[in-house]
C-alpha positions in Angstrom: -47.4 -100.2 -30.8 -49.8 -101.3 -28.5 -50.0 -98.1 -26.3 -50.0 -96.1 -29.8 -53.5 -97.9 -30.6 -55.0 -97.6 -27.3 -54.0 -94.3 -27.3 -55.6 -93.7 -30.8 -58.8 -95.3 -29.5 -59.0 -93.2 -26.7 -58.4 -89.8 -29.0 -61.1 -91.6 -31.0 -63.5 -91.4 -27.6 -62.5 -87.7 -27.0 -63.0 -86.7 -30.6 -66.6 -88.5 -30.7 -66.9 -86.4 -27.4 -66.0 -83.2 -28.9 -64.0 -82.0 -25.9 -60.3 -81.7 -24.5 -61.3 -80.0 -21.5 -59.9 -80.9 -18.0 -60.4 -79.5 -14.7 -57.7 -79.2 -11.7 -59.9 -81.1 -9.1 -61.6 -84.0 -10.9 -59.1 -86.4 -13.1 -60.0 -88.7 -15.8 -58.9 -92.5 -15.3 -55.6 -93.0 -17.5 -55.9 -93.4 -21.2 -54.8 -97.4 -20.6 -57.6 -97.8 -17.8 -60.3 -96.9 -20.2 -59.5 -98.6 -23.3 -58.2 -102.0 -21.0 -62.2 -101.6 -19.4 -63.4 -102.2 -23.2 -60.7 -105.6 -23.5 -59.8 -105.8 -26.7 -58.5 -109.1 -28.0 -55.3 -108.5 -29.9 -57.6 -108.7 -33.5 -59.5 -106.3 -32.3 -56.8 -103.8 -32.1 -55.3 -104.5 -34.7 -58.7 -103.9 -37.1 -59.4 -100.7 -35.3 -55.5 -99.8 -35.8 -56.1 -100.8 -39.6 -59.3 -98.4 -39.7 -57.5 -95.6 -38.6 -54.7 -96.2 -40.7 -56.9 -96.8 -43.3 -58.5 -93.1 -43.1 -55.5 -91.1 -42.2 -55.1 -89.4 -45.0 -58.5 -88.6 -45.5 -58.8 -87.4 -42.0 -55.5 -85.1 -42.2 -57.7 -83.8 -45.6 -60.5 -82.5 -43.7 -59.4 -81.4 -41.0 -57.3 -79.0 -43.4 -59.7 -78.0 -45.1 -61.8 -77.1 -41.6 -58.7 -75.4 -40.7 -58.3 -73.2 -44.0 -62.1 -72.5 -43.7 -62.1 -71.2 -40.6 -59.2 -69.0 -41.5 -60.8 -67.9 -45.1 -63.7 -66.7 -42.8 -61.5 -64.7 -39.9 -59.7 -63.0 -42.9 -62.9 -61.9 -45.0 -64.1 -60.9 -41.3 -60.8 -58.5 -40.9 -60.7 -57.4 -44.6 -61.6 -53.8 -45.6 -64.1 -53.0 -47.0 -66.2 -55.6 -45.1 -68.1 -57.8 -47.8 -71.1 -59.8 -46.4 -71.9 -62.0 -49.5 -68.4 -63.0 -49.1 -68.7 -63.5 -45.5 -71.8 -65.6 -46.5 -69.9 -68.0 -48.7 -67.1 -68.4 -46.4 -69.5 -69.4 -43.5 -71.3 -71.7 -45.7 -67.7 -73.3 -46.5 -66.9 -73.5 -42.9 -70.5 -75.2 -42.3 -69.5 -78.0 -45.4 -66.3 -78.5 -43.7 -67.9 -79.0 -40.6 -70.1 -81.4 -41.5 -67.8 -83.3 -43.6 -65.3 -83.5 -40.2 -68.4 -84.9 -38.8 -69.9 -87.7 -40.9 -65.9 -89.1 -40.8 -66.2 -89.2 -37.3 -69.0 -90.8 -36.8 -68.1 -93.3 -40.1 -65.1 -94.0 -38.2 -66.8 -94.8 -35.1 -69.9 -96.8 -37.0 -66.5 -99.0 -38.6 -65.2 -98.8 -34.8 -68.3 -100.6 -33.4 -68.9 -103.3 -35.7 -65.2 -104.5 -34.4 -67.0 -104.9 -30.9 -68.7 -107.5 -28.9 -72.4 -106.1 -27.1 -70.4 -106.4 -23.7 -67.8 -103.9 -25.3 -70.0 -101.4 -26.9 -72.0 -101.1 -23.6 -68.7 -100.3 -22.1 -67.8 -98.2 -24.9 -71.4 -96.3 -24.3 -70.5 -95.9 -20.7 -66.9 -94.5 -21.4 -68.7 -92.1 -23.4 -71.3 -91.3 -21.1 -69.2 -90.5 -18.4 -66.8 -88.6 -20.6 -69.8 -86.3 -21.6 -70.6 -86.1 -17.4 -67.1 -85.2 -16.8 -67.3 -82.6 -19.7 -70.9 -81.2 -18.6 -69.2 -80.6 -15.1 -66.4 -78.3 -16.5 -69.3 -76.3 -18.2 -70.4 -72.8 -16.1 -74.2 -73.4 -14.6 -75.6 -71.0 -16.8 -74.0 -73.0 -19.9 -75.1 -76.5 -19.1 -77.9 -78.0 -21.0 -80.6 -77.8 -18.3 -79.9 -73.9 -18.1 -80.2 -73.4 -21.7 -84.1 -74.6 -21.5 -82.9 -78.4 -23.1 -84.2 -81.7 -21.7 -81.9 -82.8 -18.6 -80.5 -86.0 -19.3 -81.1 -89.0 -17.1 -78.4 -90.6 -16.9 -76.8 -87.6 -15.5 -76.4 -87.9 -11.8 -77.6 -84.9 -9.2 -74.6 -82.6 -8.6 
């Protein structure tokens, strides 16, 4: 049970992070190292177990309905004759869905870091931080933020 939560805190990190990419020379640190870095007492876990529990259902909602969105819009992209204004609407469902899967997230993770002490949530901020590095990395040049005429970030460190 214990390696279920930290393992659902950690997809909670990814998911905030909007990213499953990996890359065959560089290695993140084992689920258990990050979530042991932010030390959870044993209340802890089990609150953040209870929140997740708590919006399961909701969760499995919208990310079905993201799913059958996204779908709804690939089909009325294939169908025959090609109909924009229902192309339109579809795209305007996907971007509700979207959204929706978004304010959950970050409700969940609002919920997430009320649970934690200021020592933890800076350590949660730098588990994130260097999660989005790691990500950045795995991104071609010309597809990085800097290359796409956005503000470098500073607490990105020089390649």
């Amino acid at each position: 049970m214990r390696l279920r939560t930290l393992i659902l805190l950690f997809a909670a990190l990814l998911l905030l992070t909007s990213t499953t990419v990996t890359k065959a020379q560089e290695t993140l640190p084992p689920v258990e190292d990050a979530i042991n870095q932010l030390n959870l007492t044993p209340e802890q876990r089990q609150r953040i177990r209870m929140i997740f529990q708590e919006n399961k259902n909701d969760r499995q909602t919208t990310n079905r309905r993201l799913r059958e969105a996204q779908i709804a819009l690939t089909q009325s992209l294939d169908a025959e004759p090609t109909d924009e204004t229902v192309i339109d609407q579809r795209v305007n469902e996907l971007a509700a869905a979207q959204a929706a899967q978004i304010r959950m997230r970050i409700q969940i993770e609002l919920r997430i870091r009320r649970e934690l002490s200021r020592e933890q949530l800076a350590t949660w901020r730098r588990l994130r931080l260097q999660m989005r590095d790691f990500i950045d990395a795995q991104r071609p040049l010309n597809k990085r933020p800097a290359a796409q005429g956005l503000p470098t970030r500073r607490n990105v460190r020089p390649r």
